[in-house]
N, C-alpha and C positions, 0 to 999 in steps of 0.2 A: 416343459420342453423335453425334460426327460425322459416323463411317462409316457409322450406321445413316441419318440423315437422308441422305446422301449416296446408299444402297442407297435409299430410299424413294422419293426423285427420280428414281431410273436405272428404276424398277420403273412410275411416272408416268408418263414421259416411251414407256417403251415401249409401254403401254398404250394412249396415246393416238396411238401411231404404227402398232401392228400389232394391238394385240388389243381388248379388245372398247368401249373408249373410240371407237376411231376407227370400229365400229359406230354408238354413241351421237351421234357428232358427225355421220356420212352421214345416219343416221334423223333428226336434225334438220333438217340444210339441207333435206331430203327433205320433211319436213313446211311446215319457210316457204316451198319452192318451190311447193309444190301450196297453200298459202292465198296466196301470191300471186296462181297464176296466178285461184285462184277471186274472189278481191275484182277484180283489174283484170276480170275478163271478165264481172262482174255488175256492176259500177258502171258501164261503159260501153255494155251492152247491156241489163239489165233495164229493165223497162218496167211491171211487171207479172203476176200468173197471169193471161195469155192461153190458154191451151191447155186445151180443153176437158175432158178427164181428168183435167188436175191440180189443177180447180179444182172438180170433182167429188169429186176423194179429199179435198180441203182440207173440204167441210161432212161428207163421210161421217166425217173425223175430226175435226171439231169437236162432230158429231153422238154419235162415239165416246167423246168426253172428256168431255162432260154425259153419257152416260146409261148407258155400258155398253155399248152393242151395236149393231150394223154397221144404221141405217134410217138412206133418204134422203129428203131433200123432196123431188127432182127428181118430176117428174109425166111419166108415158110411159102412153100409155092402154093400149097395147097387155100393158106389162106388171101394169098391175093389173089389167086384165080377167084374165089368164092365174091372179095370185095371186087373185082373187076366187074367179075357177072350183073351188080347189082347198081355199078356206077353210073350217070348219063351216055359216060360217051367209050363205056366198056374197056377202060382203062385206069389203072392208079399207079401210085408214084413207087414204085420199088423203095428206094431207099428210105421213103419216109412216110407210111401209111398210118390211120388209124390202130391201136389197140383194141383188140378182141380176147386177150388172154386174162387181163389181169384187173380188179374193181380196181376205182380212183383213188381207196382215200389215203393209201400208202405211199404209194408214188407222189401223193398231193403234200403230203406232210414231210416225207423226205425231199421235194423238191423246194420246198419253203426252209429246210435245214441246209438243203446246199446253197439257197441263197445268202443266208445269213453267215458262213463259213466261208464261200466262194465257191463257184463252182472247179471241179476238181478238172487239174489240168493231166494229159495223159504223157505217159511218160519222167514221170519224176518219182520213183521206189525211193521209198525210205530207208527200208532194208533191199537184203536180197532178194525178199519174196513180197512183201507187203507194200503195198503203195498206202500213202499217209491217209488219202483219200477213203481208203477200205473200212476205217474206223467209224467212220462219221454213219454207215448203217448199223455198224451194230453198235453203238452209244445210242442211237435212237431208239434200237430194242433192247437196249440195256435199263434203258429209261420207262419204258412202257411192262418192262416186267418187271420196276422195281413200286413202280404202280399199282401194276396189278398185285403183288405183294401185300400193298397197303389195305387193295378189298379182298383179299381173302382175312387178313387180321379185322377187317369191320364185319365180314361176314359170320367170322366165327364167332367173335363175340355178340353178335343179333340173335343169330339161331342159337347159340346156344350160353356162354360167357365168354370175359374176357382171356381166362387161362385158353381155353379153347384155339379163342380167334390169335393168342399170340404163339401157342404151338403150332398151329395150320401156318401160319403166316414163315415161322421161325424155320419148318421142315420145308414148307415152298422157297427158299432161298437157300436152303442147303441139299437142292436138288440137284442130281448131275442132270437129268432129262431137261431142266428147266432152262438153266443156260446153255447148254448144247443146243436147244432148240433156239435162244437167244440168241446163241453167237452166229447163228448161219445170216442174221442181218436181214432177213426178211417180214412179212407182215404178219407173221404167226404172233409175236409180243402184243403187236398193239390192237389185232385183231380178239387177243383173250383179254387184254384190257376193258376194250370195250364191251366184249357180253357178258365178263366180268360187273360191272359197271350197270349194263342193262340188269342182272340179276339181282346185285343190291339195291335199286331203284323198282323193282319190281315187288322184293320182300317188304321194302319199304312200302309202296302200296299196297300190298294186300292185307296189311295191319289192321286190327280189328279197330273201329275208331271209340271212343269213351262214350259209353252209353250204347244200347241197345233199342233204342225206338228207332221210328222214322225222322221225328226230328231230328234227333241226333245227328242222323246219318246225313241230313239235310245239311244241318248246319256244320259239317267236316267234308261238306266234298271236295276244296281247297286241299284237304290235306292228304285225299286219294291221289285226286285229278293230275296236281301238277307231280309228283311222283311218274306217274304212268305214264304222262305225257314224256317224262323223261328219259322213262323205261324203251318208249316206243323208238325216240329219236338213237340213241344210244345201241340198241337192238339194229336199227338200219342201218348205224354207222358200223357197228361189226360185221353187218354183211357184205357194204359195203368196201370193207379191207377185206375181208377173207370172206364168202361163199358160205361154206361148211359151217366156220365158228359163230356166222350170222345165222344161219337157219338154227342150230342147234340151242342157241342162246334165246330167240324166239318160241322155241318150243317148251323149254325152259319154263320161260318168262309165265307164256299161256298156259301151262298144266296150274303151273303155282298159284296162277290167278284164279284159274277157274274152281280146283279144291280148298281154297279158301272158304273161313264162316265169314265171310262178309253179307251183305242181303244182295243177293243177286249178283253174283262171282261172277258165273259166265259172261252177263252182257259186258263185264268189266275184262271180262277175257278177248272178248269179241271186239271191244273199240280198241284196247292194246293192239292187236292185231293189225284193224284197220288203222290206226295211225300210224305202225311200223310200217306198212307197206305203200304207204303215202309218198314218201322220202326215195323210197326205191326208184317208184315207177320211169320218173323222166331218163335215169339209169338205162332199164333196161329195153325202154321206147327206142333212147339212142342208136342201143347194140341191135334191136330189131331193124330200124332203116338203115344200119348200114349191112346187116348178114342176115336178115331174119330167123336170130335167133335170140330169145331173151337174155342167155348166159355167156352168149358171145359164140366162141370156137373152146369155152373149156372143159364143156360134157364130151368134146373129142376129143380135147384132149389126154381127159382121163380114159378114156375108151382104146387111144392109140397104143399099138402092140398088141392087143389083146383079140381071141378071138370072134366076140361082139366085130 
C-alpha cells in the first residue's frame, strides 16, 4: 500500500515537472498573463467604442441578434441610391437596409455575444462616459487576441522551438500596438485570429510526411488533407471578418504550400485555394445581387476622399 502511494507520488511529481502537468500549469500562467495584461490595458485606457467601425459592427450586430440578418440604420445616400437602382420596384427602406460595408462573421459572432449577455439597452452609462454595454466588443477582441496569442506561441515553437514560440507569444502580449488595436472592439482581433489559425493549419500541412515514396505519401494523405482542409475553411473565415487579413492570410497559406518539398506542392497549393474560395462565393453572389459588386460599396470606400 505503501509503495504503491509512494509510486503514485513519484509518477505526480514527474508529471508536473516534465510531462504534460507542467503543460497545464504554462497554459495557465499563460492564460492569467494575457487577462492580466487585458484588464490593466482596458481599465486604464477605455473610454469608450470611439472608433467608427466598431461601433458600426456593434448595431449591425445588435441588428443581427434581434432579427437574423446583416441590415443597418446607418444612412449613406450614395449607397441607397445604388441599392434603390437595382431593387424591383426602385425603392428601399431608409431606415433599415441591407449591409454592403462590412463581411458577416463579426457582427455574426458579436451578435451571438449580445445574445447571451442581453441585448444592450440605450441609455443607461455606467460611468460618465462609458456605457456598460461598450465592454462586451472589446472582451470579445480581448478574447480573440488572447487567442491569437496562443498561435503565435504554437507557431514559434513548429518553426522554430519552444523558447522561440514562448518569446514570440510573451512580446505579442506585451504589445502597446496589439491591444490598442484590441481595444477599438472591432474585427481586427478575431480577423488575425483566424488567418493566424489558417497559417498554423497550413504549416501543419505542408509537413513532410514519414518516408519518401509514393506509397508513403499515399498512405498519409489523411494527415495532409484534413490539415488543409482546415487551412482552406479558416482562411475564408478570416476573409470573411476582415477582407485584407483574409486575402493576406490566403496568400500566406499558398506561397508556403506551394515551396514546400512535399511531391507536388503546387497542386496542394492550388486545391487550398480552391477550397478557400468555395466558402466565399455564396458571400459574395449575395453582395452582387444586391449592388453588383463582389466586395460590396468597400473598394469605395476606401477610394472615398481621395483623388481616384
Amino acid at each position: 500500500m505503501a509503495l504503491a502511494f509512494e509510486t503514485g507520488m513519484q509518477n505526480l511529481v514527474y508529471q508536473m515537472d516534465q510531462g504534460s502537468g507542467r503543460k497545464v500549469i504554462h497554459a495557465v500562467l499563460f492564460a492569467l498573463f494575457a487577462f492580466a495584461m487585458a484588464a490593466l490595458y482596458t481599465f486604464t485606457n477605455f473610454q469608450g467604442l470611439r472608433d467608427a467601425r466598431a461601433m458600426e459592427e456593434a448595431q449591425l450586430a445588435r441588428n443581427f441578434a434581434e432579427q437574423g440578418r446583416l441590415v443597418t440604420h446607418c444612412v449613406r445616400p450614395f449607397e441607397i441610391g445604388q441599392l434603390a437602382e437595382r431593387s424591383p420596384d426602385g425603392a428601399t427602406d431608409v431606415r433599415e437596409h441591407p449591409d454592403l460595408g462590412h463581411p458577416p462573421v463579426w457582427p455574426a459572432l458579436l451578435g451571438g455575444a449580445f445574445k447571451l449577455a442581453g441585448l444592450p439597452e440605450p441609455g443607461t452609462p455606467t460611468t460618465a462616459y462609458v456605457s456598460g454595454m461598450d465592454y462586451l466588443p472589446v472582451a470579445a477582441s480581448h478574447f480573440f487576441t488572447a487567442l491569437a496569442a496562443i498561435l503565435v506561441w504554437l507557431l514559434g515553437g513548429k518553426l522554430f522551438d519552444q523558447r522561440v514560440g514562448v518569446l514570440a507569444a510573451s512580446s505579442f502580449l506585451l504589445s502597446d500596438l496589439v491591444w490598442r488595436g484590441s481595444l477599438l472592439g472591432s474585427d481586427l482581433s478575431a480577423a488575425l485570429f483566424f488567418a493566424l489559425a489558417a497559417v498554423y493549419a497550413g504549416v501543419w500541412a505542408a509537413e513532410l510526411p514519414s518516408g519518401g515514396g509514393p506509397e508513403s505519401e499515399q498512405g498519409t494523405v489523411g494527415r495532409w488533407l484534413i490539415p488543409l482542409v482546415l487551412a482552406a475553411l479558416l482562411a475564408a473565415t478570416a476573409f470573411l471578418t476582415r477582407y485584407a487579413v483574409g486575402i493576406a492570410a490566403w496568400i500566406v497559406v499558398f506561397l508556403h504550400l506551394g515551396v514546400s518539398r512535399r511531391r507536388q506542392p503546387w497542386k496542394k497549393a492550388i486545391l487550398f485555394a480552391a477550397l478557400a474560395t468555395l466558402p466565399v462565393v455564396p458571400w459574395m453572389a449575395r453582395n452582387v445581387a444586391l449592388c453588383g459588386r463582389p466586395f460590396g460599396f468597400v473598394l469605395h470606400e476606401l477610394l472615398a476622399d481621395t483623388t481616384l
